[in-house]
N, C-alpha and C positions, 0 to 999 in steps of 0.2 A: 401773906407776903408772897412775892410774884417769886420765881424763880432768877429772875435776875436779879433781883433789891439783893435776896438769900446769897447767891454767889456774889456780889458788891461785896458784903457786909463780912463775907469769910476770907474774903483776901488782906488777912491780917493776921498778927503773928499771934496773936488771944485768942483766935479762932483758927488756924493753921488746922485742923484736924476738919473741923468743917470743908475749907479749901480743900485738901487731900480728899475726903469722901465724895465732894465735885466730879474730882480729875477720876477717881476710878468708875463712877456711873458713867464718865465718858469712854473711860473706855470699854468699859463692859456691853458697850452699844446699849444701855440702858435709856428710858426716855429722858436723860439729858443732853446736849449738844453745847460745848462751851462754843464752838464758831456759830451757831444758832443766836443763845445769848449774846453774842459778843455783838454780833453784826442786828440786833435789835437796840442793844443800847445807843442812847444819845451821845453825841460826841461828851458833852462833856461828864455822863455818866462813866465814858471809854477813860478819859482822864484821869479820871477819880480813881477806877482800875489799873491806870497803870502807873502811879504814883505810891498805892498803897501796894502792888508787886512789887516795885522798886524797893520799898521800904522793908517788905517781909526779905525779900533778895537777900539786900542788904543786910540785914540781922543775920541770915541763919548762916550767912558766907563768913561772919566777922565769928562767929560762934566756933566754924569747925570751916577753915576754908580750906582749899583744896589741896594742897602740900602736905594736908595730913590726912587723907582720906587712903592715902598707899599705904600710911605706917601703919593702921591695923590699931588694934586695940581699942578703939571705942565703937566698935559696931553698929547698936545701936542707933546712936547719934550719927553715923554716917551714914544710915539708912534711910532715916528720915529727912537729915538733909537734900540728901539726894532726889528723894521723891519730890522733896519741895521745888528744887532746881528745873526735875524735868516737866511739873506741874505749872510754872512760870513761861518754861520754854513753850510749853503749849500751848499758853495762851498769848503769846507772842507773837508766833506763829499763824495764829487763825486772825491776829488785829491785823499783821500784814498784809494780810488776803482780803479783807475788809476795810483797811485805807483806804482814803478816798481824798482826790484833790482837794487841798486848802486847808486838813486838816492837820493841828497842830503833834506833833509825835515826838518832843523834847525828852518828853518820861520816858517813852516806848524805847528810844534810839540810847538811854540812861541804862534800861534796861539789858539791852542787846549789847551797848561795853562793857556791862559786867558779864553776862553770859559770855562774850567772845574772849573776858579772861579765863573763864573757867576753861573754855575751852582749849586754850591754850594750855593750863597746866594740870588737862585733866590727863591722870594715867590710862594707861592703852586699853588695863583690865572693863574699865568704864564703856564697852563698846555702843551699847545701846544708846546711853544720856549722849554721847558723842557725836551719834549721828544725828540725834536730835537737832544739837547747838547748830549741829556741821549743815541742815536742812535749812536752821534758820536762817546763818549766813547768807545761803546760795540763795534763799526765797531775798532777802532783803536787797543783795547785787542786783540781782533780777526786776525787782522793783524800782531800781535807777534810788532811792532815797539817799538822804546825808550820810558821806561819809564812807560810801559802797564799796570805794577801793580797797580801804583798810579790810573790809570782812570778806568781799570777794577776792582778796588775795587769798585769807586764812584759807576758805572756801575751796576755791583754787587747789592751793600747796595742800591740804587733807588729801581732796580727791586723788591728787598725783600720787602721792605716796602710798596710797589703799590699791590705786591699782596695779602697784606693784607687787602687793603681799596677796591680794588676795588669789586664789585657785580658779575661777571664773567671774575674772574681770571686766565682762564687757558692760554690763551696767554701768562700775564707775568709770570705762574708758567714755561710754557716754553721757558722763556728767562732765568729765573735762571736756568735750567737745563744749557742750552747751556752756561751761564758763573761757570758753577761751578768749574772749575779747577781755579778758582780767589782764591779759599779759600788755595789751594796747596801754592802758593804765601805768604797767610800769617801767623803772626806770631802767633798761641795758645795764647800762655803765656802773650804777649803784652794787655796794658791795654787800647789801643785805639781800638782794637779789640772786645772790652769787648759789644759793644750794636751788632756786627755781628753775636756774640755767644749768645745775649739773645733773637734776632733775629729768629735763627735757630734753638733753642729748642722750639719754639714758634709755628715753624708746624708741630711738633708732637700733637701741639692740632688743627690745623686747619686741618676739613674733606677734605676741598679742597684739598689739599696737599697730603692726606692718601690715597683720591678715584682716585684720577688723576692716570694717565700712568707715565709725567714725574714727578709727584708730587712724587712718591712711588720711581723710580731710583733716584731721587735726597737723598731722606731720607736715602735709601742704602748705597748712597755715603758718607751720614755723620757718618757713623759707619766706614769709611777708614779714614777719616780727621785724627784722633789724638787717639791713647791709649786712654786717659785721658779723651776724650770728650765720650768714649763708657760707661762710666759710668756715669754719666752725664745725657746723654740719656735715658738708664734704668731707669733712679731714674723718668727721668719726662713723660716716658709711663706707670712705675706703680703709676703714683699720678692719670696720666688720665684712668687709666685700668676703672676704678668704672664707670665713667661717659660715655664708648663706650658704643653702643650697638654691637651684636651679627655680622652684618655685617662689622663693624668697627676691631670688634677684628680680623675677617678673614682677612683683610687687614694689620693688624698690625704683625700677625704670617708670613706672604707671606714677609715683611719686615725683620723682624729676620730671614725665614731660606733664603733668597734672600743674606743679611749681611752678612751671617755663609757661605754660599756657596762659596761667593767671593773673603773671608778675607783667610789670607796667617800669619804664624810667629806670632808675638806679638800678631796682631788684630785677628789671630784666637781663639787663646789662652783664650785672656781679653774676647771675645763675648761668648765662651762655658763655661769660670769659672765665670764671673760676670752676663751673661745674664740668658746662658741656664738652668744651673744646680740652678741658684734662683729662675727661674720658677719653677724646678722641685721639690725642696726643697719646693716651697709655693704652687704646687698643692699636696704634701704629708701631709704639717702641716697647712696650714687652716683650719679652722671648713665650714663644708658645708653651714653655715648660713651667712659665708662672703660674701659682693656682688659681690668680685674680684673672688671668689674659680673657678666660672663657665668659668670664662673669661680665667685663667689661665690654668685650662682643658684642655679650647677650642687648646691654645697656644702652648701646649706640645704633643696633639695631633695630632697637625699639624704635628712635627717631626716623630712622631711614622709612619701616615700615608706615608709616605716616604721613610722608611724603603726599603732595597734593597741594597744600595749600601753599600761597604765596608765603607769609607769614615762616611758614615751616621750611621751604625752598630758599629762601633769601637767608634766614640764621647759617642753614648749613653751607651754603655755597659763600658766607663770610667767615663761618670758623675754618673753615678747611683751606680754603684761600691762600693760606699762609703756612700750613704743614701739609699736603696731601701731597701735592704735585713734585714737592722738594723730594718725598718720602718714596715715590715712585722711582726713584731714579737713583740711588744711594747705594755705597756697596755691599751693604748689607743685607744679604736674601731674604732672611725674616723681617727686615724692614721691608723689606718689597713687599714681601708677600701678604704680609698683614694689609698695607696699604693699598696692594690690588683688589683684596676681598670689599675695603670700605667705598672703595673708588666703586668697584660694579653695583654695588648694594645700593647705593646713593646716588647711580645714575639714573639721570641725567644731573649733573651737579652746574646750577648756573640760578642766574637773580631774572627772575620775574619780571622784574620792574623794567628791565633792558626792551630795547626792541626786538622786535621779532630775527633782524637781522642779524643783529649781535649776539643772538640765541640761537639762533642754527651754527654762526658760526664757533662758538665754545663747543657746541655738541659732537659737529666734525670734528673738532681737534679731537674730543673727546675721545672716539670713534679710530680715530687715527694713531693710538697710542698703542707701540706695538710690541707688550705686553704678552703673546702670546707667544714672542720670538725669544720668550729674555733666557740667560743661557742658564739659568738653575730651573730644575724641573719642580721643584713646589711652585714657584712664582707661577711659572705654566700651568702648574695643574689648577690655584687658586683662579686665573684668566679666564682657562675654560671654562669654571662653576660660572664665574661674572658674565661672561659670554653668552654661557646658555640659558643664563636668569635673563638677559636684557631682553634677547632674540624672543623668548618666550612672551617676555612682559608686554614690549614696545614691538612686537613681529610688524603690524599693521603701521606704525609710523616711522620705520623705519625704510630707509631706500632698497628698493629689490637688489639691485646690485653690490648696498653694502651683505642683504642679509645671505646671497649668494657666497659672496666671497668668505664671508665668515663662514658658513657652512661646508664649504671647500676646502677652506685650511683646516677644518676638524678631521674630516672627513678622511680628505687626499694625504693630509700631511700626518700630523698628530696623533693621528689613530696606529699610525703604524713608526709612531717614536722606538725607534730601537734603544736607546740611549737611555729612557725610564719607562718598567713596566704601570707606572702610578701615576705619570701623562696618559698613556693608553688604557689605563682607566677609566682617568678620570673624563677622557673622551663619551665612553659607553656610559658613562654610570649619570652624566651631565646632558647626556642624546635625547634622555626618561624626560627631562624638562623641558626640551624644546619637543615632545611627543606630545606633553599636554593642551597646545597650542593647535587647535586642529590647520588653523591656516600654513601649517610647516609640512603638512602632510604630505603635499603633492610634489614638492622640491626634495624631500626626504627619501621619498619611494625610489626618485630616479638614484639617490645618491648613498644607500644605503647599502644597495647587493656589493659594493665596490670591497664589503668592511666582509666578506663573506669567509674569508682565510681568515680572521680573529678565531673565530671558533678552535682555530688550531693553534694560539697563539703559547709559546713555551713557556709562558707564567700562568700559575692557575685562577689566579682572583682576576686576569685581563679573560680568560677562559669565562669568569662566574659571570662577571658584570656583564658580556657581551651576549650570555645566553638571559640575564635578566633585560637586557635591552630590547632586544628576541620578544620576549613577554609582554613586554612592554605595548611593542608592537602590533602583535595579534592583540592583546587588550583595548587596543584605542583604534584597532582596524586601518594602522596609519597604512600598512603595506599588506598582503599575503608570505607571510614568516618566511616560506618556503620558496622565495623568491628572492629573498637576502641571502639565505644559509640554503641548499639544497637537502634532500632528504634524505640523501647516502653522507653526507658528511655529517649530517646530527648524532644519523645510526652508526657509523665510525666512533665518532667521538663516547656516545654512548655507550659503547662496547667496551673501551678499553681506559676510559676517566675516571676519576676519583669518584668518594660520594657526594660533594656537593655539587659539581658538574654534572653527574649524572641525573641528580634529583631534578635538576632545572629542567634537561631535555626533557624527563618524564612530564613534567608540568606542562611541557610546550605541545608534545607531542599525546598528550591523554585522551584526548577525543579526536584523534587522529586514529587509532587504534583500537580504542575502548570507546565507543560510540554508544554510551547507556543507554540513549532512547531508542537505539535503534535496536532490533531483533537478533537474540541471544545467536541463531545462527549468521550472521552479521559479525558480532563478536570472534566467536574462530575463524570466520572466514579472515578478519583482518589478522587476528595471531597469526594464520597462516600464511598470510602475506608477509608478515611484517619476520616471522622464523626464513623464507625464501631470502628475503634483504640481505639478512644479518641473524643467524641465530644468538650470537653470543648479546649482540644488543635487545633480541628477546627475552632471553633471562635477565640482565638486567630492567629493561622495562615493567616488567611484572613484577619483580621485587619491589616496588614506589607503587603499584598501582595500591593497596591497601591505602596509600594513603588520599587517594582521591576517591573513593569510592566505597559505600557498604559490605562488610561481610556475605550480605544476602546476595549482593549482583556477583561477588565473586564465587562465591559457592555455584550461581546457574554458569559462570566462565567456565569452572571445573569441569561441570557435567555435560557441557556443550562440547568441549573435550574429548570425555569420555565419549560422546558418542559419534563423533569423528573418528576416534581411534578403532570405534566397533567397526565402523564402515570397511574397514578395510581387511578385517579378521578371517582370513580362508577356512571356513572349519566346515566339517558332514552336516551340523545342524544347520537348522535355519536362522539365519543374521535375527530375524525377528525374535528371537527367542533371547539374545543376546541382550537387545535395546528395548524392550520391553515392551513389545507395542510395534505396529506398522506405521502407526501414526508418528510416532520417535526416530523410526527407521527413514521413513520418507523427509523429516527435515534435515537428516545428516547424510546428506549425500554427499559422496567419497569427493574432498576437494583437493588430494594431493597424491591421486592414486596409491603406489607402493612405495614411496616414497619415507626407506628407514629411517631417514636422516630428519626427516619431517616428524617420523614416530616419536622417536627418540627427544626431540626437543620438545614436542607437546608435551612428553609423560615429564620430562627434566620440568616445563609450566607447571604441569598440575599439582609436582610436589613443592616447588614454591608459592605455588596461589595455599593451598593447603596449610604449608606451615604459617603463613600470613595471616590466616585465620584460625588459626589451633585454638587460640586460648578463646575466641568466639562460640567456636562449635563446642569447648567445655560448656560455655557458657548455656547452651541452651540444644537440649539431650535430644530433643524431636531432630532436629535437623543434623546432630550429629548421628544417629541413628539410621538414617535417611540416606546421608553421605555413607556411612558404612555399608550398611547394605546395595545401596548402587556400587559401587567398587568393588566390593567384595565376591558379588556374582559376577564378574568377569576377568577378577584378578588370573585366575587358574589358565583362563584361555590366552591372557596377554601372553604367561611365562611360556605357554607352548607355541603359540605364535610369534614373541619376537626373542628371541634367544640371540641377537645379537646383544653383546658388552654393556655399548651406550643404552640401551634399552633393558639391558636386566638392573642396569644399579639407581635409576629411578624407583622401575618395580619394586625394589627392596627395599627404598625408602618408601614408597607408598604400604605399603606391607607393613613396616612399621611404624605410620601412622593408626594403624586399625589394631583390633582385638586380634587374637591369635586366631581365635573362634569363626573370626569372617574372613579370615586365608588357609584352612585348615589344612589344606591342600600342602601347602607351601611351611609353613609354619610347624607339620610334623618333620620334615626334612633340613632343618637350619642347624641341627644339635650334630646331624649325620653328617652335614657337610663339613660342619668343622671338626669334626671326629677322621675327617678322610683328605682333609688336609694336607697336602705337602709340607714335609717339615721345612723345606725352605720357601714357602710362599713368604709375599708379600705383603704389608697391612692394606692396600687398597683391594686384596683378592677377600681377607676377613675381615677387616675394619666394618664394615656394613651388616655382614652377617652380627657380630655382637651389637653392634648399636641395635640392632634388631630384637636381640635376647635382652637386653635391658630394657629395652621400652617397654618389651611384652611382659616386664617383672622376676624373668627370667635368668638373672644373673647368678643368682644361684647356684644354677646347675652349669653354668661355665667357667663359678670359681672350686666345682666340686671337679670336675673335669680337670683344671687344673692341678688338683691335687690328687688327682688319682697319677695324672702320666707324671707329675714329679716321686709320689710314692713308690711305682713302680719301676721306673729307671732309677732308681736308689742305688747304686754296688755295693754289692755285698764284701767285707774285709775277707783276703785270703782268699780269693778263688775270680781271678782277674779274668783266666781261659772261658772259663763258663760265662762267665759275666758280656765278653765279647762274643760268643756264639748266642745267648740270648737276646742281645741287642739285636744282632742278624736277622733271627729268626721272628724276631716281636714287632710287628710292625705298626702294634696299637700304643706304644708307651713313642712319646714325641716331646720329652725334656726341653729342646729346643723349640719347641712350638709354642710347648705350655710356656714357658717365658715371653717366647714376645705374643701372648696372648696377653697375659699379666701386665706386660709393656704398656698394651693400648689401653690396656682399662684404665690403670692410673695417670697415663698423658693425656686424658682426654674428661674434661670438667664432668659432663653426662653421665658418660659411663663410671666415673669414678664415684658419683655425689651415688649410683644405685650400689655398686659395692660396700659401698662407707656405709649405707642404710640398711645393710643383712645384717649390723647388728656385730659384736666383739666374737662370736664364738666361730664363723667359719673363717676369719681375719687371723684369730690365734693358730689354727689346725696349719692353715698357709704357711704362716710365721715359723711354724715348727718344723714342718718338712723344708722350708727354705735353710733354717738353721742346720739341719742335718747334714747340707750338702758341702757344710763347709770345710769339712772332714777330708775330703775327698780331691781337694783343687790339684792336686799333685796328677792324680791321677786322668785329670780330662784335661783339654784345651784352657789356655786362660781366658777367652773371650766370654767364654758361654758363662761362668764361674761369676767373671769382675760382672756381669749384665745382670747374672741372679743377683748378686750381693748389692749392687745399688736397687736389684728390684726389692730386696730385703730391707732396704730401710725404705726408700717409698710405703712399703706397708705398713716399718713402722711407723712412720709418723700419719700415715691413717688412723689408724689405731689408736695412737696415741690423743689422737685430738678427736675420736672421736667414739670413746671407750671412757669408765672410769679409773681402768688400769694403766697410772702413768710409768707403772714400772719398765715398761717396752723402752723409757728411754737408756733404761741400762743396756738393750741388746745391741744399740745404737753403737754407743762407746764398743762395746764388745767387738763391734764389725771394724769400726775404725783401726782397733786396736790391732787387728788381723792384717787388715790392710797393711797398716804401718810397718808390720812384723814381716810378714811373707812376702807378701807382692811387690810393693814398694823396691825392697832389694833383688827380686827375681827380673824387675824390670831394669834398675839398673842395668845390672850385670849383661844382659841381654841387647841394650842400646849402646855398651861399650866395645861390643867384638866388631873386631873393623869388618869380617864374612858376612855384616848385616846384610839383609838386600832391602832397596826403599821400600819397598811394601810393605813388608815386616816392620821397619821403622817409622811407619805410618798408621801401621796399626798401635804400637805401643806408644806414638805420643796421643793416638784419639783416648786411647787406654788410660792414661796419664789425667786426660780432660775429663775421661767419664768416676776417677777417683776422686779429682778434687772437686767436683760437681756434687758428689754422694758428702765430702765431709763439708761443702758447706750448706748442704743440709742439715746437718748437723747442728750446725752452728746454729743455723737458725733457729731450728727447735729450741737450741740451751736459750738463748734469747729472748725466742718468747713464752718460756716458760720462768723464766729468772723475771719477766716482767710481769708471769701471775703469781711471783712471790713462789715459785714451785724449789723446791730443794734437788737440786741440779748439779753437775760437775763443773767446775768454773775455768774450766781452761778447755782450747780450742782440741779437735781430736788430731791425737798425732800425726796422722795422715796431712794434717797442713803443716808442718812446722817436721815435717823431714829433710833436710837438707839434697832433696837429690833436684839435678839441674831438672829434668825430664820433665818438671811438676813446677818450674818458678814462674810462666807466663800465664798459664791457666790457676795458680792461686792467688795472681795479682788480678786477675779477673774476676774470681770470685770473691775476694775480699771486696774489690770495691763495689760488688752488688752486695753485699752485706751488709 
């Protein structure tokens, strides 16, 4: 028996096991093929086949149909149903494929309504057999046979619903593409249609659907379904407009004019009166403050960008017809303004179809509309963008004497609007657009040097834009920059402007100055031009240069420097010994003879190029190595050669840039100098010496220093006479030194992060000798006393945060506590004697500030310790909550930084 007679003969419910061992050699890709058999059978062998399906169908449905395949308890029997169900579907499936015109398929199509009930009341669990039935559907739709609406609906409504659950939907979004002429078939208006309709508005909210290929033609498509549903639509992409984002809406306008393009009659009609022109109308009348206005913008500028075709030109120039022009002219500024942005963006707005004469003349009008006069300064500022987009766009069709004049009211007029910094903006910031235009060039060049005072202009964003305009400039080669702006007023400007102003100059001016290609002596030779100019805008110029340029080219600016600076060094030896080389010596010939002021500001370069590259030269040990030893061997000769101010406190910075070891010279001498110290120096005379001793790791022995000249200015109880003849005579103990030594190290991040990092045990020794002194206030000045005691708690709360020993926060309370007790009322009493003199009363309110400054430190600490759950004192330290006036304006200040 042939293999086909055998499968005939098992399509029966007597042999049902047979049929079943078919279907699994089919699928087991074993050598059976049921679409093989099927499509070898004679039609009316195909008959017989699918009459005796039908039958078996029929039996095993009536046996266990499908309402009871969820409740469970016959297993079995639902298993084998099942198998049978999908072993029918699949040979349903493959006759499909194998029809052919004129054949009879009453059984086959008997078969496929029973299947498309199952399908219907099959539970969710059943995914597989589902998708089965669900293929057979869409294969039969697709085939056009009897009755296709009905199963290409089912078909249909599955797919829609799947691709809403499922996690990577685009498969079946492109199965609904491929059934969507199912929707053609049905009825709108009908109410069984009603959940396919709430379906399909449904992925106007799903991304899936909006980002997709066929997700977006299928959407297109639904704006063809029905008049009736294009509104519909609208209503529920602007409920979703708020909630796209910026890529979302690009996708959603690519839909509308994809819609608008396709639709013919009616559906053109309903998509330009109900869609297009309510976008236009709601990017005219929204307030900029809506969260849709931007989105709608986005939407109608999509049309404008498209512009070109008749077709597209005549829509716009009939929707707008009727709200633009009214919209222009209203008292409403946001309505202006909005409507000047649509109006520039969509010019030239006019119908195609007109004659030519009747087309220049709209566009005059157009052109004549005098928008850039109107008396609120957004409407102005939106003008100028439209202005400077048209000039740009339409530069060549436009009349030289219109684009003149336009270019003159910018220019002459607006540019220098006293009245809004944000017109004189939007002047400069709108110039960049009519720059890209090279035909603007030559009109530009004459009309630009006129804008040359902006640079000084007293807002600083009219300041930023005018130096990006600048850029602009030298970028598109419209002008030579320096014939706009001259080159003393950049270097002014540069000198004494913020950082974003200054950054721009650097930008404009960086190969004006810094000529990389060209030769390292080349380089100083412009520093030292450009230090001649303007020195203060030399140092800021070099601060930005790191960011135009490699580490490596600044490290050779350093040493080209350096050996400028050598050229100039008077010493017995010979220069060559200096610059290492004749050959070194002969490219740095002296370009600024003795010239201190020139010294001084290269060495002030060098430590800025330096620091700009510090964390580089960590980076990579040879070349910091390299840098060291080049400086290092001439460090010793700079300090005896230039011993002027400006020129040692460079040194001292470059000094401590390096190892101790490569200034040894200098470096055994920085402990003696502040050992010899006046006690009333300055921090600008030590400030540098200890940054010095910290960088070098050094801090150490300057917080040991400290505690020796506080140990030893100690007083002794009971013997005050001695006490003051040893003070006379000891000219090495400096109590007042050693504190505002202590001073800088904790007011300054650097030096204090090296302090905090020696670790709790020379922090405590401090602590303790500071403690000691408090014994004593009676006996010295109040100044020196109140400056230690706030320097006493600065340390503790070093300590404190960065020790395990939180106990230091009790010494804190302690100090308060004193304050509160002694000082607090000594000061009183002392602000009350009317014999004050102001001075005196000047001191004791700075006095007053430097108290309540100490407790709300305090504060702070309990604070943030109470917020690490730390077991803390829960009330403020008395020293705030004393009632004396001396202290109410400086606690209301420090309360409110609290």
């Amino acid at each position: 028996m042939s293999k086909r007679d055998a499968f005939l003969e098992a399509a029966c419910r007597e042999k049902v096991e047979d049929f079943l061992h078919f279907i699994q050699l089919h699928d087991k890709a074993e050598p059976f093929d049921v679409e093989e058999v099927v499509q070898e059978m004679p039609r009316n062998q195909r008959l017989t086949l699918w009459g005796k399906l039908g039958s078996l169908l029929q039996d095993v449905l009536q046996e266990l149909p499908p309402e009871r395949w969820a409740q469970g308890g016959e297993e079995g029997m639902e298993t084998h149903v099942m198998a049978v169900v999908d072993g029918v579907t699949l040979v349903a499936d493959v006759s499909i494929k194998v029809l052919e015109d004129g054949d009879a398929y009453n059984a086959l199509l008997e078969i496929i309504h029973r299947l498309h009930n199952v399908l219907v009341s099959l539970p969710v669990s059943e995914a597989p057999l589902q998708l089965h039935i669900h293929t057979l559907c869409e294969a039969w739709w697709k085939k056009g046979l009897k009755e296709k609406e009905q199963f290409g609906r089912t078909a249909f409504l599955i797919s829609l619903q799947k691709s809403f659950t499922l996690k990577k939907p685009g498969v079946e979004i492109q199965r609904v593409w491929s059934l969507h002429d199912v929707l053609l078939s049905l009825d709108y208006t009908s109410e069984e249609n009603k959940q396919i309709i709430d379906l399909l508005l449904q992925c106007f909210h799903r991304p899936n659907y909006i980002r997709n290929d066929d997700g977006k033609r299928f959407l297109v498509f639904l704006f063809s379904w029905n008049v009736d549903f294009i509104i519909i639509i609208h209503g529920t992409i602007k409920n979703q407009l708020e909630f796209y984002n910026k890529t979302m809406t690009t996708h959603i306008m690519e839909i509308y004019f994809r819609a608008w393009k396709k639709a013919s009659g009616d559906f053109l009609e309903k998509i330009e009166s109900s869609c297009i022109q309510d976008f236009m109308q709601n990017a005219i009348f929204l307030p900029r403050a809506s969260p849709v206005h931007a989105k709608v913008r986005q939407i109608v500028s999509y049309f404008h960008s498209r512009k070109g075709c008749n077709k597209l030109d005549k829509m716009l120039c009939n929707l707008y017809k009727p709200i633009l022009w009214k919209a222009l002219s209203v008292p409403n500024f946001e309505v202006r303004a909005n409507a000047t942005l649509l109006f520039t963006e969509a010019f030239p707005v006019h119908d195609p179809e007109q004659n030519n004469k009747n087309i220049d003349e709209a566009i005059q009008k157009q052109l004549d509309t005098s928008l850039l006069d109107d008396p609120h300064p957004t409407v102005r500022c939106n003008a100028i963008l439209g202005v400077c987009k048209i000039l740009s766009k339409c530069w060549e069709l436009l009349p030289p004497t219109i684009v003149t004049d336009f270019l003159k009211k910018l220019v002459m007029e607006l540019a220098s609007d006293s009245s809004s910094p944000d017109v004189r903006c939007s002047v400069f910031k709108c110039l960049t657009i009519v720059l890209d235009n090279s035909l603007s060039h030559p009109l530009l060049e004459r009309l630009l040097p006129t804008l040359k005072y902006s640079l000084h202009d007293n807002s600083e964003k009219v300041r930023i834009v005018f130096l990006d305009m600048l850029i602009k400039v030298k970028a598109v080669r419209a002008a030579k920059f320096w014939d706009v702006c001259n080159m003393d007023h950049l270097l002014a400007r540069l000198a004494i402007d913020s950082h974003p102003v200054s950054k721009r100059v650097v930008d404009l001016l960086f190969k004006s100055f810094f000529p990389v290609n060209e030769a390292e002596r080349e380089w100083c030779s412009r520093c030292i031009t450009l230090i001649q100019m303007n020195p203060m805008a030399a140092r800021k110029f070099y601060q930005h240069v790191h960011r135009h340029t490699a580490p490596t080219n600044i490290i050779k600016m350093m040493l080209a420097i350096r050996r400028a600076v050598n050229s100039c060094i008077q010493t017995d030896c010979d220069v060559s010994e200096i610059n290492d080389g004749n050959k070194e010596n002969s490219e740095a010939e002296p370009l600024f003879g003795k010239d201190m002021a020139v010294v001084s500001s290269l060495l002030e370069i060098v430590v800025i190029l330096w620091r700009s590259v510090e964390k580089a030269l960590k980076l990579n040990k040879e070349a910091q190595k390299y840098t060291f030893a080049k400086f290092g061997n001439v460090m010793s000769k700079y300090f005896q050669a230039f011993e002027d101010e400006r020129c040692t406190v460079p040194l001292i910075q470059l000094a401590s840039f390096m190892p101790p070891a490569a200034v040894p010279t200098f470096s055994c001498g920085v402990l003696s100098r502040l050992r010899r110290m006046d006690s009333g120096a300055v921090p600008t005379q030590y400030g540098q010496l200890l940054d010095c001793m910290c960088s070098w790791g050094l801090a150490a022995d300057i917080l040991e220093l400290i505690t020796d000249w506080l140990t030893e200015a100690l007083p002794k109880q009971g013997d005050n006479t001695k006490r003051k003849v040893r003070i006379q005579e000891t000219v090495e103990a400096k109590p007042d030194l050693a504190l505002a030594y202590l001073e800088y190290l904790f007011s300054h991040t650097l030096a204090r992060e090296k302090v905090l990092a020696l670790g709790p045990q020379p922090l405590k020794q401090l602590h303790t000798v500071l403690g000691n002194w408090r014994v004593c206030w009676i006996l010295f000045t109040i100044i020196p006393v109140l400056l230690e005691k706030q320097l006493s708690c600065d340390v503790c709360v070093g300590v404190i945060f960065s020790s395990e020993g939180r106990h230091y926060l009790l010494s804190l309370e302690d100090v308060a506590a004193w304050v509160a007790e002694r000082v607090l009322p000594f000061l009183a009493k002392r602000t009350n004697e009317d014999e004050e003199e102001d001075e005196e009363e000047e001191k004791f309110q700075s006095l007053a500030a430097q108290i309540t400054e100490v407790s709300s430190i305090i504060t702070n600490v309990n604070i943030k310790l109470r917020k690490a759950n730390l077991h803390v004192e829960k009330r403020p330290p008395k020293a705030l909550i004393e009632p004396k006036e001396i202290c109410v304006g400086h606690i209301l200040l420090s309360l409110a930084r609290i």
